[in-house]
SEMIDO-736217 format. One record per residue (C-alpha): residue number from 1; residue in one letter; chain; z, x, y. Coordinates in steps of 0.1 Angstrom, whole numbers, plus 2048, in hexadecimal, padded with zeros to 3 digits. Layout:
BEGIN
{site NUM; "A"; "A"; {Z; X; Y}} ...
//
This chain:
BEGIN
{site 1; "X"; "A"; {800; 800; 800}} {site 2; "X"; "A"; {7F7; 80E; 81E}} {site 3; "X"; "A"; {813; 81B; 838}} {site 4; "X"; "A"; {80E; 81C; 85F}} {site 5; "X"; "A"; {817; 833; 875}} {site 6; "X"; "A"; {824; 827; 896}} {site 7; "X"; "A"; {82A; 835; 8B7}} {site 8; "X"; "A"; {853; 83F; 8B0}} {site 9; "X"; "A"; {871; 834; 8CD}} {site 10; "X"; "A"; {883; 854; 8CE}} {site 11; "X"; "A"; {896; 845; 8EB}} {site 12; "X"; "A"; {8A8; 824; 8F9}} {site 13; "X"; "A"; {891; 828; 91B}} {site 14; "X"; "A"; {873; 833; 90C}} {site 15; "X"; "A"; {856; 81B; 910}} {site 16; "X"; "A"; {838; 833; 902}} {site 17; "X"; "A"; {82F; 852; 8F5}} {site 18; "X"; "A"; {814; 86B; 8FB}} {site 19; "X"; "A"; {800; 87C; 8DE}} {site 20; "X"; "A"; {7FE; 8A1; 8E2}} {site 21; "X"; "A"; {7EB; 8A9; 8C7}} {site 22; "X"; "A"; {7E6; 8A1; 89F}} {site 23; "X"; "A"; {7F2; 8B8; 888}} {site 24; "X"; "A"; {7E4; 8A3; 86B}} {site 25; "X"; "A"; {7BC; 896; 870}} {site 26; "X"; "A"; {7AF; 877; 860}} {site 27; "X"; "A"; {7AC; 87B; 83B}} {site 28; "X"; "A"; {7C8; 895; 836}} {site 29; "X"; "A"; {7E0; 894; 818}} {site 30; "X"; "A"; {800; 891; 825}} {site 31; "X"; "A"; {826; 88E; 815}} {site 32; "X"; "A"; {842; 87A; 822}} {site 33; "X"; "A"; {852; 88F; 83E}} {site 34; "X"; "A"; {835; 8A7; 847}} {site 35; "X"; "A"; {830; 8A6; 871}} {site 36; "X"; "A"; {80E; 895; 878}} {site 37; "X"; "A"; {80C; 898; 898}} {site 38; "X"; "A"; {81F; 8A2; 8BA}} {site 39; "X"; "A"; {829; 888; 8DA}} {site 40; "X"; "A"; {835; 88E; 8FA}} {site 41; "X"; "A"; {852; 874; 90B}} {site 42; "X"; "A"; {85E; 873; 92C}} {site 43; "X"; "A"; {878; 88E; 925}} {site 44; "X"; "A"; {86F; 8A4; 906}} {site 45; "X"; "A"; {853; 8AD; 8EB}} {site 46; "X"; "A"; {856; 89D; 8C8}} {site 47; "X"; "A"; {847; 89E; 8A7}} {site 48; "X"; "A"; {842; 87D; 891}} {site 49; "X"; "A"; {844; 881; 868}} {site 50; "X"; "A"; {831; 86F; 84F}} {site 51; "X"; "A"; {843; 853; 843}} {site 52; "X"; "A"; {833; 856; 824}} {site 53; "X"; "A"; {81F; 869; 80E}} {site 54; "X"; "A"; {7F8; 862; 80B}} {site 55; "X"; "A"; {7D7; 868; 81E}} {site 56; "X"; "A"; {7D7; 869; 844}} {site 57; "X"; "A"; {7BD; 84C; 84F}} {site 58; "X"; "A"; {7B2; 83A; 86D}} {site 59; "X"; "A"; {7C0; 84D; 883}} {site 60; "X"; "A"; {7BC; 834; 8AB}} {site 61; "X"; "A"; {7C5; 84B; 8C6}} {site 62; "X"; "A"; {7BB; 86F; 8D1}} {site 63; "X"; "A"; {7D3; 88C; 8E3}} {site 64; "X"; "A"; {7D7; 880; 907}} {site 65; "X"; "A"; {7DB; 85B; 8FF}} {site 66; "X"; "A"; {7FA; 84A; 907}} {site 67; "X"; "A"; {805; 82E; 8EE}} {site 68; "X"; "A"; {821; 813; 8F2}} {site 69; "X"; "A"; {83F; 81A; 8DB}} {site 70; "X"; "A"; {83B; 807; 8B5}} {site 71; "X"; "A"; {816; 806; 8BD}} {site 72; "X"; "A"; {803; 810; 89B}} {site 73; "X"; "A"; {7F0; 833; 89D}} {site 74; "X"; "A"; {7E4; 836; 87B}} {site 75; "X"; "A"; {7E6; 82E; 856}} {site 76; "X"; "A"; {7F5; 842; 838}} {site 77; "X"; "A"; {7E1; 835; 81B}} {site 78; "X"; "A"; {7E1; 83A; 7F2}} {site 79; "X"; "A"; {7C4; 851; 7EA}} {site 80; "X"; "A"; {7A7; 83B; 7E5}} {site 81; "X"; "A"; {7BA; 81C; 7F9}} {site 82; "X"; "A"; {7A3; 80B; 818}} {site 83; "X"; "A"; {7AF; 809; 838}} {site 84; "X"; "A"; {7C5; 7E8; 840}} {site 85; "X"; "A"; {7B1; 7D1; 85C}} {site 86; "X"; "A"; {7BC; 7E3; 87D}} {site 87; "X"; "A"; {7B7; 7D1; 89C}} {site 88; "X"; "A"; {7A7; 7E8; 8B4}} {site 89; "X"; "A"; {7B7; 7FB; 8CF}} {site 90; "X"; "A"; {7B8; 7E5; 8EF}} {site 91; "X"; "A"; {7A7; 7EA; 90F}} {site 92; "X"; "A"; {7B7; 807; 920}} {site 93; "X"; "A"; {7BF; 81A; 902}} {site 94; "X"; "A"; {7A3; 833; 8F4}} {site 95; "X"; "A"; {7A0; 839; 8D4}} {site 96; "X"; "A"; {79B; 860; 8C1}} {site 97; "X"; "A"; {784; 86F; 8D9}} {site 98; "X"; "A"; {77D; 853; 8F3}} {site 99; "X"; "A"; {788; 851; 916}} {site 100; "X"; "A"; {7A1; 833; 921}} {site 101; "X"; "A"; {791; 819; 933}} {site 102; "X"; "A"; {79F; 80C; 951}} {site 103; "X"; "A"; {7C1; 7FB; 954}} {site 104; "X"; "A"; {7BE; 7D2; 952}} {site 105; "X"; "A"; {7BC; 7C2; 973}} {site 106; "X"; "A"; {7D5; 7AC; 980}} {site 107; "X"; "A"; {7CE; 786; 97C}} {site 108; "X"; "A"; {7C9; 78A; 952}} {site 109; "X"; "A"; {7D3; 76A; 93E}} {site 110; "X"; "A"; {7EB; 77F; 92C}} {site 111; "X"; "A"; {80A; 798; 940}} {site 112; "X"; "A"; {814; 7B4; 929}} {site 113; "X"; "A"; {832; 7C6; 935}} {site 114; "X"; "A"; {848; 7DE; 928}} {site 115; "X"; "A"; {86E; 7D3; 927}} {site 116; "X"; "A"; {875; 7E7; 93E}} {site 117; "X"; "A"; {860; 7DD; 953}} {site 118; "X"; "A"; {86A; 7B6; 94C}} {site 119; "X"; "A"; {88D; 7BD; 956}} {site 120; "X"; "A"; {885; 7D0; 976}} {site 121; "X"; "A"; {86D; 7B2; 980}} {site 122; "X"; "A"; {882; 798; 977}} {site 123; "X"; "A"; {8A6; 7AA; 989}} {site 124; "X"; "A"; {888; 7AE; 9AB}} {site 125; "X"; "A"; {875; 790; 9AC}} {site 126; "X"; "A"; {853; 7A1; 9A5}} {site 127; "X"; "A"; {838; 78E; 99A}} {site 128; "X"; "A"; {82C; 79D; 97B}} {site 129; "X"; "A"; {80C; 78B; 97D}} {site 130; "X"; "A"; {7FF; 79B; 998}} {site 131; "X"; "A"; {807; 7BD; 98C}} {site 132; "X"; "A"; {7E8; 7D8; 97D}} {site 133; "X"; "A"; {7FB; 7E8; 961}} {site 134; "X"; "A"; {7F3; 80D; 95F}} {site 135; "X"; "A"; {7FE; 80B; 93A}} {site 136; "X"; "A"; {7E9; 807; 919}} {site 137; "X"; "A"; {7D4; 7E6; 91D}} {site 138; "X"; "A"; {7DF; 7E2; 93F}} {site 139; "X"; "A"; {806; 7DF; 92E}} {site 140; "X"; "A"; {818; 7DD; 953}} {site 141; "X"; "A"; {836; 7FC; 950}} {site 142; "X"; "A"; {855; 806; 965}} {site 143; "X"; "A"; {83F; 81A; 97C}} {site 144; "X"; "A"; {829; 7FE; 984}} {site 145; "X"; "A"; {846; 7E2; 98F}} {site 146; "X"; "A"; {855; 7FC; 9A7}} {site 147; "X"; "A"; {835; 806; 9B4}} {site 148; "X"; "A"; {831; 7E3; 9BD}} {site 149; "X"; "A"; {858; 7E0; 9CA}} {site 150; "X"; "A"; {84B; 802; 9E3}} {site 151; "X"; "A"; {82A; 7EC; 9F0}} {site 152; "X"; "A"; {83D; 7C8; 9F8}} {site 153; "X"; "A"; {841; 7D4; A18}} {site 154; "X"; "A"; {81A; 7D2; A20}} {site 155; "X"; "A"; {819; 7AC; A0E}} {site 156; "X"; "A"; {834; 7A2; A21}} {site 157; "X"; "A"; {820; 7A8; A42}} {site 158; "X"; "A"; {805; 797; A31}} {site 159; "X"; "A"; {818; 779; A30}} {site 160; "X"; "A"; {826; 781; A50}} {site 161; "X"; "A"; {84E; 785; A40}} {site 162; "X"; "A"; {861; 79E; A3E}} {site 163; "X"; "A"; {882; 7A4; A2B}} {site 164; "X"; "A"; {899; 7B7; A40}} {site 165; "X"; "A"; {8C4; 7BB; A48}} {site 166; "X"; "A"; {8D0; 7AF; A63}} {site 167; "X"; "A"; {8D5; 7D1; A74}} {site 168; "X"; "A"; {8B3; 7DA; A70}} {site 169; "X"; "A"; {8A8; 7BA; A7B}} {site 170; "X"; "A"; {8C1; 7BE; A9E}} {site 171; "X"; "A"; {8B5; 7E4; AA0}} {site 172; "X"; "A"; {88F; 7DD; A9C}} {site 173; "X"; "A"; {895; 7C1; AB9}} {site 174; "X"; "A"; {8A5; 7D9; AD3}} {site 175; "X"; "A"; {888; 7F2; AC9}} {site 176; "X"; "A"; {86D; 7DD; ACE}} {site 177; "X"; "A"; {862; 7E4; AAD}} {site 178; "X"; "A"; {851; 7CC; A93}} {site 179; "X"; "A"; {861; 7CB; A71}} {site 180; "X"; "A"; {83F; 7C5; A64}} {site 181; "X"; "A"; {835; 7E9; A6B}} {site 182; "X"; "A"; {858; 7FC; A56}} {site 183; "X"; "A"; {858; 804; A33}} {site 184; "X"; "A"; {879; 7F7; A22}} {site 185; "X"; "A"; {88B; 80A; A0B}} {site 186; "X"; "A"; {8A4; 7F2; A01}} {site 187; "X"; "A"; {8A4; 7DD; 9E5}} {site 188; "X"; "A"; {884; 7CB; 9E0}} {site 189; "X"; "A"; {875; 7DC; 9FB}} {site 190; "X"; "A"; {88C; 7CE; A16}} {site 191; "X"; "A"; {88E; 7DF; A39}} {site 192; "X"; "A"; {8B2; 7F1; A40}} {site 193; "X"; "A"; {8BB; 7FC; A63}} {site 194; "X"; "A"; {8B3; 823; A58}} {site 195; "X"; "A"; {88E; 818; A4E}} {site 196; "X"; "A"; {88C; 80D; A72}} {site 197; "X"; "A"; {89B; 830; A82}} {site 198; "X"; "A"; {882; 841; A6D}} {site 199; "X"; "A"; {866; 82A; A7A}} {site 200; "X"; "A"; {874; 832; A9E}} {site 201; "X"; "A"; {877; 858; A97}} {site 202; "X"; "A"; {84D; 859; A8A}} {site 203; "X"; "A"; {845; 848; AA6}} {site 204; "X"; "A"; {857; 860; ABA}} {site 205; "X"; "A"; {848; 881; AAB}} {site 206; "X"; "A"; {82C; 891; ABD}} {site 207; "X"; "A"; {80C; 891; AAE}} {site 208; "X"; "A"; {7FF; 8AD; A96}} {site 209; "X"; "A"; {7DE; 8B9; A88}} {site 210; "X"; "A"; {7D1; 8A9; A67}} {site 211; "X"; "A"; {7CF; 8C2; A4D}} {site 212; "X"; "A"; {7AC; 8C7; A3B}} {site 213; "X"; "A"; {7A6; 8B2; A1D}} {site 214; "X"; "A"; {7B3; 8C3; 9FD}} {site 215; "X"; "A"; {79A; 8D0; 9E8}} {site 216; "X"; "A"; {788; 8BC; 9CD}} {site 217; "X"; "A"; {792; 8BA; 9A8}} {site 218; "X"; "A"; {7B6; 8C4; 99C}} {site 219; "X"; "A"; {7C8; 8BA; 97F}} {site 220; "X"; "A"; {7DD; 898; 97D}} {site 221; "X"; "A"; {802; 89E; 975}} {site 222; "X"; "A"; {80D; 898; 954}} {site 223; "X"; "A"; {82B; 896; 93B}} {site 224; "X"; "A"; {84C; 8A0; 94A}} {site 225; "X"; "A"; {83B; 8AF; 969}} {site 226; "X"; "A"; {832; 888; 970}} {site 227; "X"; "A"; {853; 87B; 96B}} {site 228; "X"; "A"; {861; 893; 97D}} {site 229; "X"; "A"; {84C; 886; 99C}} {site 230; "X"; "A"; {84E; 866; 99B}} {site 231; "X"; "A"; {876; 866; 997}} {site 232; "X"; "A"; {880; 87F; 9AE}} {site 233; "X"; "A"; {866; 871; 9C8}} {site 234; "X"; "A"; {877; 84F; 9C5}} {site 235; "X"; "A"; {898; 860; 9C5}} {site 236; "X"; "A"; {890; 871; 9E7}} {site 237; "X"; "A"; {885; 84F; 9F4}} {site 238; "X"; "A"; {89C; 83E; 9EE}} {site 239; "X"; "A"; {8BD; 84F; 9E6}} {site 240; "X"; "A"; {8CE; 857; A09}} {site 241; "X"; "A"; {8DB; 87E; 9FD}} {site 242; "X"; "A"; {8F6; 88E; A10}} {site 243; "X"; "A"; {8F8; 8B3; A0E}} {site 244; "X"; "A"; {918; 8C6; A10}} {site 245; "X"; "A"; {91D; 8EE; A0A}} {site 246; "X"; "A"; {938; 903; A03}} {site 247; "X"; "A"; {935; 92B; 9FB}} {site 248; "X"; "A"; {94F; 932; 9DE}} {site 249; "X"; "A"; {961; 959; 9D8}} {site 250; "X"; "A"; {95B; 962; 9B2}} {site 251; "X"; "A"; {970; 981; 9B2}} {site 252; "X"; "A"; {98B; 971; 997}} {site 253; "X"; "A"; {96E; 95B; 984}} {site 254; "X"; "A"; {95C; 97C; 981}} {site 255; "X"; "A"; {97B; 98D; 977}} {site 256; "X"; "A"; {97C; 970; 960}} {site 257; "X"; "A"; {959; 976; 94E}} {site 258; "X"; "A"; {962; 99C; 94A}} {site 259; "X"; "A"; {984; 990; 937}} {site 260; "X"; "A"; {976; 976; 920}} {site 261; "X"; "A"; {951; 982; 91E}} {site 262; "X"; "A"; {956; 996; 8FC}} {site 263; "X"; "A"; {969; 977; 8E9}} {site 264; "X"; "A"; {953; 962; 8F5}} {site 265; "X"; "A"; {936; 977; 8EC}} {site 266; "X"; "A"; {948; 97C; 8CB}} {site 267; "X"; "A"; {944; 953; 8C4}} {site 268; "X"; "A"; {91C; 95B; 8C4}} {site 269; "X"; "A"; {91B; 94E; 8EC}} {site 270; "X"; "A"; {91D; 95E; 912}} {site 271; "X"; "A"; {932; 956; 92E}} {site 272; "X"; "A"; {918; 951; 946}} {site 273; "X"; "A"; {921; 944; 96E}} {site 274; "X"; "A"; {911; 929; 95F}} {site 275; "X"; "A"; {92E; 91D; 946}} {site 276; "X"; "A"; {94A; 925; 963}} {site 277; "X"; "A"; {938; 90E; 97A}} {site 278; "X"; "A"; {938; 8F2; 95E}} {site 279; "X"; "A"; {95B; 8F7; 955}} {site 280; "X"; "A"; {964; 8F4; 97B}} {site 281; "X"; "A"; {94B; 8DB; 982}} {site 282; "X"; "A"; {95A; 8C4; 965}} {site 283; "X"; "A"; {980; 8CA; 971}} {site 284; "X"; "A"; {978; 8C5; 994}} {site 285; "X"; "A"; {965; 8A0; 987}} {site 286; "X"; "A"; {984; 89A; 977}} {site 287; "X"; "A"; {997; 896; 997}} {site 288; "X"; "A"; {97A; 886; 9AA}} {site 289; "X"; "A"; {96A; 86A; 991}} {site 290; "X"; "A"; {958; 857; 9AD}} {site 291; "X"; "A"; {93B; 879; 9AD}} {site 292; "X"; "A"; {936; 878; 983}} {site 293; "X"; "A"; {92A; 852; 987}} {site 294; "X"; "A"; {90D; 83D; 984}} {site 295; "X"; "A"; {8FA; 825; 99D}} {site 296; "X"; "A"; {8DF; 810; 994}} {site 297; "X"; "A"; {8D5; 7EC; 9A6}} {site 298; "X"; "A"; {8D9; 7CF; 996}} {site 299; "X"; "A"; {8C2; 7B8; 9AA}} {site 300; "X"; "A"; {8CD; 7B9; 9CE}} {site 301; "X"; "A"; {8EF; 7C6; 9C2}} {site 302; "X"; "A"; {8F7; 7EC; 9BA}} {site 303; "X"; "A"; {90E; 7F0; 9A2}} {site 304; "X"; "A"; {926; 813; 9A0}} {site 305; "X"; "A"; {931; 81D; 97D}} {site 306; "X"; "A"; {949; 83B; 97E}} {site 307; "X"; "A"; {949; 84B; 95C}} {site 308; "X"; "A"; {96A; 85A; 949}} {site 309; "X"; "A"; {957; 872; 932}} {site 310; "X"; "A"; {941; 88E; 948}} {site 311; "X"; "A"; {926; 894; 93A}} {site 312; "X"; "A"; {915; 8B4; 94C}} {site 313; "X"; "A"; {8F7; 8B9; 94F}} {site 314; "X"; "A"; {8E6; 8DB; 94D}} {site 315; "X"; "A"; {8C5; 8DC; 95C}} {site 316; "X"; "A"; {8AC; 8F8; 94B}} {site 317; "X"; "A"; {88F; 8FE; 95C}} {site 318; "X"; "A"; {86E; 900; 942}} {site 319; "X"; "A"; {848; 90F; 947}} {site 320; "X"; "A"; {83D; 8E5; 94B}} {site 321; "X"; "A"; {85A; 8D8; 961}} {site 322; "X"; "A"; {884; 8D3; 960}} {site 323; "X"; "A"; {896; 8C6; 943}} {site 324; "X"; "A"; {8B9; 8BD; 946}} {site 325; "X"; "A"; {8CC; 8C1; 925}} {site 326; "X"; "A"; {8F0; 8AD; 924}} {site 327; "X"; "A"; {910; 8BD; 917}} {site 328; "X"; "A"; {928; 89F; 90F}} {site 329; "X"; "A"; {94C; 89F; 916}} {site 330; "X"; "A"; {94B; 8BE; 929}} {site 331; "X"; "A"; {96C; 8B6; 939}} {site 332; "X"; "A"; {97C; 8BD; 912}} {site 333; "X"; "A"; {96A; 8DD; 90E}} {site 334; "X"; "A"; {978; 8FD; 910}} {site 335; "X"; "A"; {965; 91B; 91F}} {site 336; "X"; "A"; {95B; 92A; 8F7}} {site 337; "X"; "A"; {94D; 904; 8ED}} {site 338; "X"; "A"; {93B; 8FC; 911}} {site 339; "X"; "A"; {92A; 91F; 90E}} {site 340; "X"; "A"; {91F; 91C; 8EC}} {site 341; "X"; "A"; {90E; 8F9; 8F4}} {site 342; "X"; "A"; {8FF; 902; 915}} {site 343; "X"; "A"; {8F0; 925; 900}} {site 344; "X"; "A"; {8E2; 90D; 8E6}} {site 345; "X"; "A"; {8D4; 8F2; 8FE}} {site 346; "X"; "A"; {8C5; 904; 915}} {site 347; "X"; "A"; {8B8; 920; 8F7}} {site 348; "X"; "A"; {8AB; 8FA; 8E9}} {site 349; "X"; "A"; {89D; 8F1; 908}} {site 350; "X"; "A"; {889; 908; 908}} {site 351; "X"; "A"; {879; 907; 8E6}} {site 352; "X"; "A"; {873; 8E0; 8EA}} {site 353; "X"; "A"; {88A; 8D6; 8CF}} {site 354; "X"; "A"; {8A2; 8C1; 8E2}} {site 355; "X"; "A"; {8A5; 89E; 8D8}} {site 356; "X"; "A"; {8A4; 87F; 8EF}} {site 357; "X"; "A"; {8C8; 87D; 8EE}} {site 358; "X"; "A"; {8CC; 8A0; 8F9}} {site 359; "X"; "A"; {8C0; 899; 91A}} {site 360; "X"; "A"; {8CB; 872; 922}} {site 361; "X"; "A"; {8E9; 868; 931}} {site 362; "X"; "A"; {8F3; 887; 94C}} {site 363; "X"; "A"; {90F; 879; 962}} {site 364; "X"; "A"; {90C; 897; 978}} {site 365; "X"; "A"; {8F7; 8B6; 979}} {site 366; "X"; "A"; {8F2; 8D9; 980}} {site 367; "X"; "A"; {8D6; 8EB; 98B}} {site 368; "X"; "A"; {8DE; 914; 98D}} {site 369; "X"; "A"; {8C5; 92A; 99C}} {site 370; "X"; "A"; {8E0; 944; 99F}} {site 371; "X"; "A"; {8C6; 95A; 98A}} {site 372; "X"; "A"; {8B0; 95C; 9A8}} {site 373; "X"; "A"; {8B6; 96B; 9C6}} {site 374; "X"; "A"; {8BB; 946; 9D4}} {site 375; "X"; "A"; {8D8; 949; 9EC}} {site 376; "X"; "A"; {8DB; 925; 9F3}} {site 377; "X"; "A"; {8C2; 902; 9E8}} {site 378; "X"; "A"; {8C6; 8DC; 9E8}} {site 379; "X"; "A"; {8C1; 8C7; 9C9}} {site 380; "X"; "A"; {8B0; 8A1; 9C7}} {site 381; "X"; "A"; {8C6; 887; 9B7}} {site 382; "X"; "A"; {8BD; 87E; 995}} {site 383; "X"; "A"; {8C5; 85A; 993}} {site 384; "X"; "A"; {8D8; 846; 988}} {site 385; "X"; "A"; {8ED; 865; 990}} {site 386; "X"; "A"; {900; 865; 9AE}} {site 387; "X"; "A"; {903; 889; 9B7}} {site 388; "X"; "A"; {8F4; 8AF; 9AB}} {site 389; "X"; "A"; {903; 8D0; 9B0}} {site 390; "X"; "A"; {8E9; 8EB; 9BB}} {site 391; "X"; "A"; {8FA; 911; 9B2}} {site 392; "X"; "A"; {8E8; 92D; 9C5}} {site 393; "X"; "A"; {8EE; 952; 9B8}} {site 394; "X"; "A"; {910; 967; 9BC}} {site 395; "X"; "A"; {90D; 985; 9D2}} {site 396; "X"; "A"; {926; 99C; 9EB}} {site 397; "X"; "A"; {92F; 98A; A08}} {site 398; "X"; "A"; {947; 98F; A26}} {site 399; "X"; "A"; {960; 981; A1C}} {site 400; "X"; "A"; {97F; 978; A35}} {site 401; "X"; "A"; {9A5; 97E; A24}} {site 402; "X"; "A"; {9B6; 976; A43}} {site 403; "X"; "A"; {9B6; 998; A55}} {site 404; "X"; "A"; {993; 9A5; A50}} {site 405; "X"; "A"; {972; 99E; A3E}} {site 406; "X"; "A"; {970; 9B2; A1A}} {site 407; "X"; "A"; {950; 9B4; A07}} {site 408; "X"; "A"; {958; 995; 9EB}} {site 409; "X"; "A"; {93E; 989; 9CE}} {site 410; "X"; "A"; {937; 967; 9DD}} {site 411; "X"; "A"; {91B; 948; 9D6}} {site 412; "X"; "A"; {915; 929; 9E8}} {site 413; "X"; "A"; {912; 908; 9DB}} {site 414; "X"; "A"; {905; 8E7; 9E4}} {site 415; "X"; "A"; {90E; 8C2; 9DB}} {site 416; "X"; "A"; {8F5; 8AE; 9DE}} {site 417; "X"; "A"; {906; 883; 9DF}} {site 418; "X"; "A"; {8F8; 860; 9E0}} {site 419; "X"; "A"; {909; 857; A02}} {site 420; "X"; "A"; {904; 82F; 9F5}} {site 421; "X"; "A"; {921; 839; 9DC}} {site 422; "X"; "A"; {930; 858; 9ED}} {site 423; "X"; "A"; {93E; 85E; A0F}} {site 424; "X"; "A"; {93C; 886; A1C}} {site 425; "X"; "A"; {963; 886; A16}} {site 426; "X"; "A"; {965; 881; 9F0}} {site 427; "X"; "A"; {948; 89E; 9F0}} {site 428; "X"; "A"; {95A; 8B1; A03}} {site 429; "X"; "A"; {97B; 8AF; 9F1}} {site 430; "X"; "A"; {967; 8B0; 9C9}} {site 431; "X"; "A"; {95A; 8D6; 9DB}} {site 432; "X"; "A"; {97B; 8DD; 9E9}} {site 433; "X"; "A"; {98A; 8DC; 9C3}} {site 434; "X"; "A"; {969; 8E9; 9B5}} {site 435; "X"; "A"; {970; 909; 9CD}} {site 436; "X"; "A"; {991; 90E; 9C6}} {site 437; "X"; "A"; {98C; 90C; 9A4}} {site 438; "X"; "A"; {974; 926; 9A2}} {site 439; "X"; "A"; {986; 93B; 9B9}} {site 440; "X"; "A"; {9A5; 937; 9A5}} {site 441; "X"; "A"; {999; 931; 980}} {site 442; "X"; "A"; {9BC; 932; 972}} {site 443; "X"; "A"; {9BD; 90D; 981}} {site 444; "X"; "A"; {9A2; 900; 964}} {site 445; "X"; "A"; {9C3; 8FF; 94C}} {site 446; "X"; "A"; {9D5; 8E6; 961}} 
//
């Protein structure tokens, strides 16, 4: 009896998959478990087994395509066996060696959506029917119902309404300014008084030279590269950051790594600036839960959820973009333990043989470019995050004892928050005890 082979869910959020290549060609002897082919996600690189053992046949979709999760890709037959009836692949999707054809357009009978994208229509009052889905046969996705959310401004002129606070309404008035001409960032695309004062700030900027068209051709973005576009994009649109910096003295956590390093070593890992940071980062979240914390709208409500665990992320930077492996319960860990699985995540990173659930569920991250001769950098948000810690690299410093400046190893970090969930106070103090942590290591055993 023949078997299919589906398009595998290797995560909860995970809508499609994109083949990267087949390892296995149509007509191949195959056994139960051997990898057939290879798939990209949105986060990570994974191979799919044979579910049984057979001949390889009818094999839909080519390297390049993207296919919706449980979507049958080919057959696994007894030798000898025909093919089951297999509808074909729809509009949209190309089969093995074929281009895809063009996305359906809006106004079909039929509205295919992804779950996802169901939810996020249904919490926004988007119309799904008038939505192109960039998907397989014109299957509408996330990306689509929130690029539609970022153009209601434009059909609310149309229809001469605008949905807009009360502040920016009263500030728009006093300008002199027409609502119908600001982009909201709010929920649903309504107008908030800061959409207006950065209407009134263009308007204000003197004019400059248009830059030359950019050259023809170029190479569309794909894989993690895309994702990390479109999300830190939307992050930067329309997460309000607040910065704050503070330069740390590593004299004692130095002194530290030269005490432990060997044992540490000795358990098969390193004690790298990286694995001080997280053990201070995790104490210091500890004593300020409202910064390792989640916020995700809910309709036209946000909703804060401040997390108990920490689980850190670590983000390792790869030849094709930024993966963010998670180390769970890092407040628990001692130095030996978070070493060792920060050595083997990132050293797994790098190979592509993390799984899903190795790099889901961050409720706070680093990013350390202390291996650079970065002195000091700002990091984007990763929703539904609410704040990232940007490490620059430890180096001598002036630094001032009280009665003169001595030459002290010293680095600079940055906290970038969410200032809908954090004020610059509660930033301020989370760096306060992250610094004096650091400065005093001996604290991490209270």
């Amino acid at each position: 009896m023949a078997t299919p082979v589906i398009m595998p869910k290797f995560g909860m959020a995970q809508e499609d998959g994109t083949i990267i290549r087949w390892l296995k060609q149509d007509g191949d002897v195959v056994e139960k478990g051997d990898i057939l082919l290879e798939v990209q996600t949105d986060k990570v690189d994974m191979e799919v087994e044979a579910p049984a053992s057979g001949v390889l046949r009818g094999i839909l979709y080519g390297p390049d395509i993207t296919v919706p999760v449980t979507t049958v890709i080919a057959h696994i037959v007894e030798p000898g066996e025909a093919l089951p009836a297999t509808p074909a692949p729809t509009s949209g999707v190309a089969q093995l060696g074929e281009q895809p054809e063009a996305p359906r357009a809006p106004g079909a009978d039929a509205v295919k959506a992804s779950p996802v994208a169901q939810r996020m229509a249904a919490a926004t009052g988007v119309d799904l029917g008038a939505i192109s889905g960039s998907g397989p046969a014109g299957r509408i996705l996330k990306a689509d119902v929130q690029q539609a959310m970022a153009q209601r401004p434009a059909t609310a002129e149309l229809a001469g309404k605008v949905r807009a606070t009360p502040a920016a309404r009263r500030l728009a008035r006093d300008a002199g300014v027409s609502l119908q001409m600001v982009s909201g960032t709010g929920p649903a695309g309504r107008v908030q008084a800061a959409d207006v004062e950065r209407t009134l700030t263009a308007a204000k900027a003197p004019a400059v030279a248009t830059p030359p068209a950019a050259a023809a051709g170029g190479e569309p973005l794909r894989g993690k590269r895309q994702v990390i576009a479109t999300r830190l994009a939307q992050s930067w649109r329309t997460v309000p950051h607040i910065f704050l910096s503070t330069t740390i003295e590593m004299t004692q956590a130095e002194q530290l790594r030269s005490q432990l390093g060997a044992e540490v070593e000795a358990a098969g890992a390193r004690l790298t600036p990286t694995v001080l940071m997280a053990r201070a980062t995790a104490a210091a979240l500890a004593r300020h839960p409202r910064l390792n914390a989640w916020l995700r709208e809910d309709g036209s409500s946000l909703l804060l959820t401040e997390h108990q665990q920490i689980d850190l992320g670590i983000a390792v930077a790869l030849p094709d973009g930024l993966i963010v492996p998670v180390v769970r319960g890092a407040q628990g860990l001692g130095l030996v333990a978070l070493a060792t699985q920060i050595s083997d995540l990132a050293r797994r990173a790098r190979e592509g043989a993390l799984s899903p659930d190795e790099v889901t569920g961050a409720t706070f991250t680093i990013s350390n470019l202390g291996m650079y001769p970065i002195n000091h950098f700002t990091a984007i948000i990763n929703p539904p995050q609410v704040a990232i810690l940007a490490v620059g690299r430890t180096q001598m410093q002036p630094v001032w004892n009280g009665e003169s400046f001595n030459p002290r190893p010293a680095m600079e970090v940055t906290l970038s928050a969410d200032h809908r969930a954090v004020d610059g106070a509660i930033a301020a103090a989370f760096l306060a005890d992250l610094k004096q942590l650091l400065e005093e290591p001996a604290r991490m055993l209270l």
